[in-house]
C-alpha positions in Angstrom: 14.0 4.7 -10.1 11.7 1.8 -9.6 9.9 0.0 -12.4 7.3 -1.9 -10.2 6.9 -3.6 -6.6 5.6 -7.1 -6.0 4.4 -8.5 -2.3 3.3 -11.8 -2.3 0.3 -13.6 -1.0 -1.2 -16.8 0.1 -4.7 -15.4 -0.6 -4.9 -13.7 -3.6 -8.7 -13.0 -3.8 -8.1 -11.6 -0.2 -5.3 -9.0 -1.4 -6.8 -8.3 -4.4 -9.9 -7.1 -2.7 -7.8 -5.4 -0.1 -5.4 -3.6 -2.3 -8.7 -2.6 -4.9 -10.2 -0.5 -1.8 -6.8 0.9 -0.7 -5.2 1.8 -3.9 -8.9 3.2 -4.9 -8.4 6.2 -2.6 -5.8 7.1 -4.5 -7.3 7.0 -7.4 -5.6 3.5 -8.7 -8.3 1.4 -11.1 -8.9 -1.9 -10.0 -5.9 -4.9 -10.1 -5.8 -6.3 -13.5 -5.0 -10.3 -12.8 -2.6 -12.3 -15.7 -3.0 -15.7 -16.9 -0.9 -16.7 -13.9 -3.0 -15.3 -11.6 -1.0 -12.4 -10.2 -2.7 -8.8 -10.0 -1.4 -6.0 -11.2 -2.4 -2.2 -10.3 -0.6 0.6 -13.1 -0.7 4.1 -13.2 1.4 6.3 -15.0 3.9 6.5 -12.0 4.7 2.9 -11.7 3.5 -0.4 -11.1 2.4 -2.6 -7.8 1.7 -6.3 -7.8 0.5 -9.0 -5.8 1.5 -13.1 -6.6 2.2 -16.3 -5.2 5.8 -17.0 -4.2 7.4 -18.7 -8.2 9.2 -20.8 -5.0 6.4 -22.5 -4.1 6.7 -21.5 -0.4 3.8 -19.8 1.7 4.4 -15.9 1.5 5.6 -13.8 4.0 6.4 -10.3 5.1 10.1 -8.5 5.2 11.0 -7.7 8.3 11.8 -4.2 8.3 10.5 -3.2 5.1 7.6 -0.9 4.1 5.9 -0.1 1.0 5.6 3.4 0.8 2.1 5.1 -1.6 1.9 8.8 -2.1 -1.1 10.7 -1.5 -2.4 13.8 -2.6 -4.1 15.2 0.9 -4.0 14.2 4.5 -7.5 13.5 3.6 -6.6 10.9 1.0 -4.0 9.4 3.8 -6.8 9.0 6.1 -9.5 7.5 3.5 -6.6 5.2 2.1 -6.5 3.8 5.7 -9.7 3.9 6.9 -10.0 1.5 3.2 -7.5 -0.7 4.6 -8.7 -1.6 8.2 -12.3 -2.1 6.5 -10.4 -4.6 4.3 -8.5 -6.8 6.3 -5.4 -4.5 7.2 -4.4 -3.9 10.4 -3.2 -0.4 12.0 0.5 -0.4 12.9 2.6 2.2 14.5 0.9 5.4 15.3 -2.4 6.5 14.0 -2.0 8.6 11.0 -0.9 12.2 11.3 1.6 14.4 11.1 5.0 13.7 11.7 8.5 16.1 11.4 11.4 15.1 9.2 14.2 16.5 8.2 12.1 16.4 4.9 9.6 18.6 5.6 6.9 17.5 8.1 5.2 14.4 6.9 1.1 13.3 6.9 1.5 9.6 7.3 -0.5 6.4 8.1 0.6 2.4 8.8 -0.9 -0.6 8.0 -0.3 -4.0 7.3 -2.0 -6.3 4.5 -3.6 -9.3 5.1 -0.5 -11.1 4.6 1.3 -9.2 6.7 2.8 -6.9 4.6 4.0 -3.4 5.9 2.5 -0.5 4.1 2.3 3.6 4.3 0.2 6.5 2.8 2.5 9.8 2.2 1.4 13.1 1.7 4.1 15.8 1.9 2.9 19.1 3.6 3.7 22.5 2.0 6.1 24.1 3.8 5.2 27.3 5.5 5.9 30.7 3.8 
């Protein structure tokens, strides 16, 4: 459904080296930066990008949004933020675990980049037998 997702940033070099030690943990190679100084980070499942605002103004966070990355363990959740916090991020909500949905129950963890964006690691549990 999506093609990419772009937050922006006031710091650059900060979220660059931020989002190279998250998105490392799941196994993302380090952000590729353009001629126009944005950085992108592809794998074969999409695209995730970090720029300045093309308006000029200072970036800033959505209020009420979240950035969702899936994982492939509840150990890769918990390296991803563990990455994060030793990066600039700061935990948000409650501290990664397991959490029931009506989609199954859920390994999740919180944070928010150094600009202040909201983010979250996903791993979906296998459903009992």
């Amino acid at each position: 459904m999506f093609s990419h997702v772009m937050v922006g940033s006031n710091d650059i070099e900060q979220s660059k080296t931020f989002y190279d030690a998250l998105l490392g943990t799941l196994g993302a190679p380090p952000g590729f930066v353009d001629d126009k100084g944005r950085v992108f980070y592809r794998t074969k499942t999409g695209t995730f990008a970090i720029g300045k605002p093309i308006d000029g103004d200072p970036a800033c966070h959505a209020n009420g949004g979240t950035i969702g990355f899936a994982a492939s363990s509840s150990e890769a959740v918990d390296a991803w933020h563990a990455a994060g916090v030793a990066h600039g991020g700061t935990p948000c909500e409650d501290p990664p675990g397991v959490r029931e949905s009506g989609f199954g129950n859920l390994y999740l963890a919180y944070l928010r980049d150094p600009a202040g964006n909201k983010l979250c690691a996903l791993y979906r549990l296998p459903r009992e037998q």
